[in-house]
N, C-alpha and C positions, 0 to 999 in steps of 0.2 A: 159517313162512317169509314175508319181506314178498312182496306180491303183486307190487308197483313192483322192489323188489329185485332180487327172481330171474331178471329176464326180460334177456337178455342184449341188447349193442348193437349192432349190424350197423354196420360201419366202411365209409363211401365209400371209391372207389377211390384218389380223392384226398387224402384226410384220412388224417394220421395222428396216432399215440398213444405219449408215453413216459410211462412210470412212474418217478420217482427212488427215491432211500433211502430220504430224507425223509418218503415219500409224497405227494410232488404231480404231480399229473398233467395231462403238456401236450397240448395238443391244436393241432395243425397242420393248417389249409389255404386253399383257394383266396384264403377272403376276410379270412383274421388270423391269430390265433395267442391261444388262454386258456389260463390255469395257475389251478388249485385245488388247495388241500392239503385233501387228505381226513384223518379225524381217524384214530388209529393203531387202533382196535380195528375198520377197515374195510380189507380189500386189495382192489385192483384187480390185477386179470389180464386178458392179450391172449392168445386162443386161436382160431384158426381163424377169424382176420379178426374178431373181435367180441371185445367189452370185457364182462368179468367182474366184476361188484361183490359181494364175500363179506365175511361177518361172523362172530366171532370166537365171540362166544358169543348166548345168547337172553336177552341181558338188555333190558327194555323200553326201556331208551336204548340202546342198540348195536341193537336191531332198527329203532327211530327215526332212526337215522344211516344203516342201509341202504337203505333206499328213497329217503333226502334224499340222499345224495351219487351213489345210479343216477341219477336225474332229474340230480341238476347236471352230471354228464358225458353223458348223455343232450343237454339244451339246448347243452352245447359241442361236442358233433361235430355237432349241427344246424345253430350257425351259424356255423359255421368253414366249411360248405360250400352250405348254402341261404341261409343268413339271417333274421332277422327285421326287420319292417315293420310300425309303427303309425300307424295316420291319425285324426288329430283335426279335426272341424267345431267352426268357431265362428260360435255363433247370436247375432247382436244385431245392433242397426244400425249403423253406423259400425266394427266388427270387424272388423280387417286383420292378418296377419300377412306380411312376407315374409323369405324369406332370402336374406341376403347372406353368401353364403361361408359361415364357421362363427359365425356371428351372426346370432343371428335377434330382427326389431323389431315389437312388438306393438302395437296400437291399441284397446285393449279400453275406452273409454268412460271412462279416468281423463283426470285434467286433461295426464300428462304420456304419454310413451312408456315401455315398456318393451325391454331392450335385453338377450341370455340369449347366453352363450360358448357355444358347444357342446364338447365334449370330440371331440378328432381322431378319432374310432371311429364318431363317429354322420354319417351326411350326409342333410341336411332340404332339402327340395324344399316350394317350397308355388304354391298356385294359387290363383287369384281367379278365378273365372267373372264370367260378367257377371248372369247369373241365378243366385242360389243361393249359397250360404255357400262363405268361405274354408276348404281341409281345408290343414293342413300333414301328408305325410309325412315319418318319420323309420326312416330306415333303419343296422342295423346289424349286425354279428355276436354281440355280447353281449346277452343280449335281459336281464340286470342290469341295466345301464347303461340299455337304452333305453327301460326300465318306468321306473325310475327320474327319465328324463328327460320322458317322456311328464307320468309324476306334476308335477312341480315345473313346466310350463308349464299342467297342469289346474287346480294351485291359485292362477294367477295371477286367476281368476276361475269359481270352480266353477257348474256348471250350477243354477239357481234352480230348484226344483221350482211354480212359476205360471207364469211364459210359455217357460220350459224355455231362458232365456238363459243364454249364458258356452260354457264349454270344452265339449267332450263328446267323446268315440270315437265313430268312425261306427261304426253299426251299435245303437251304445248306447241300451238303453230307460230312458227318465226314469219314475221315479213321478213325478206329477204332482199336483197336489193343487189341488181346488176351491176358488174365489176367494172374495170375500163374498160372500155372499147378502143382497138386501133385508129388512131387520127387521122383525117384526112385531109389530104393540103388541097 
C-alpha cells in the first residue's frame, strides 16, 4: 500500500468536496475553488468528514497514480483554505521589483525593464527596504500556478553561484563556488 496514499485527508469546516462521474474532483472554499480529474483506475471517497483516495489494482502505475493524485487533493483542500505564499530576494545592485496591481516591473541590470501579467489567482505584494534586498511575495490558492510563477520570474535572472547574484527564495542556500585563485608559475 502507498505510504502517501492510504493516509486519509481531514476536511476543514469550511472546505468542501464533490466527486463527479467523470472523476474530477472539486474542492471549495474560503479562498477559490480547484477541480482535478483524477485518472479512472483511482476513486476518491468522502467518509466521516475526510477524503479517501483508493486504488483499483497493485499495478506499479496505479500504485504511482495513488500517492500522486492523495498529495494533489491533499495541496487542494490546503489552499482553498490556508493558502500558499512564496517570497523571493533579489540580490544585486540596482535590483528592483514592484507591483502594480497584477503586473509586476522588474529592474534586474538589463538595458531595458521587464514587465510579467500575473494570472487573477495569484496576488504579489513587494517591498523595498532601505537597507537590504527587495523580496517579492506571491500569494495564492493553487500552490500549481504559484510554483510555476515563482519559476518563470527566478529564470528572469537565476542566482550566479560567485557573488550569489539574481533571483533566489528566501531562505534558499546557494552552493557557492571559489573565484580564481592567483597562478603560480
Amino acid at each position: 500500500m502507498s505510504r502517501i496514499g492510504k493516509l486519509p485527508i481531514n476536511l476543514p469546516q469550511n472546505v468542501t468536496v464533490e466527486i463527479s462521474k467523470d472523476n474530477v474532483v472539486k474542492v471549495k472554499g474560503p479562498l477559490g475553488e480547484l477541480s482535478q480529474k483524477v485518472h479512472p483506475s483511482i476513486t476518491v471517497e468522502i467518509e466521516n468528514n475526510q477524503v479517501i483516495v483508493k486504488r483499483e489494482n497493485e499495478e506499479k502505475q496505479v500504485k504511482s497514480y495513488h500517492g500522486l493524485y492523495r498529495a494533489l487533493v491533499n495541496n487542494m483542500v490546503f489552499g482553498v483554505s490556508t493558502g500558499y505564499e512564496t517570497k523571493q530576494e533579489f540580490v544585486g545592485v540596482g535590483y528592483k521589483v514592484e507591483a502594480k496591481g497584477q503586473v509586476l516591473e522588474f529592474n534586474l541590470g538589463y538595458s531595458h525593464a521587464i514587465y510579467l501579467e500575473l494570472p487573477k489567482e495569484i496576488i504579489a505584494e513587494s517591498d523595498s527596504p532601505k537597507r537590504g534586498n527587495p523580496t517579492l511575495t506571491l500569494k495564492s490558492h493553487d500552490k500549481q500556478l504559484i510554483g510555476q510563477v515563482a519559476a518563470k520570474i527566478r529564470s528572469f535572472r537565476a542566482p550566479e553561484p560567485y557573488k550569489g547574484k539574481g533571483i533566489k527564495f528566501v531562505g534558499e542556500e546557494l552552493r557557492r563556488k571559489a573565484g580564481k585563485s592567483a597562478g603560480s608559475k
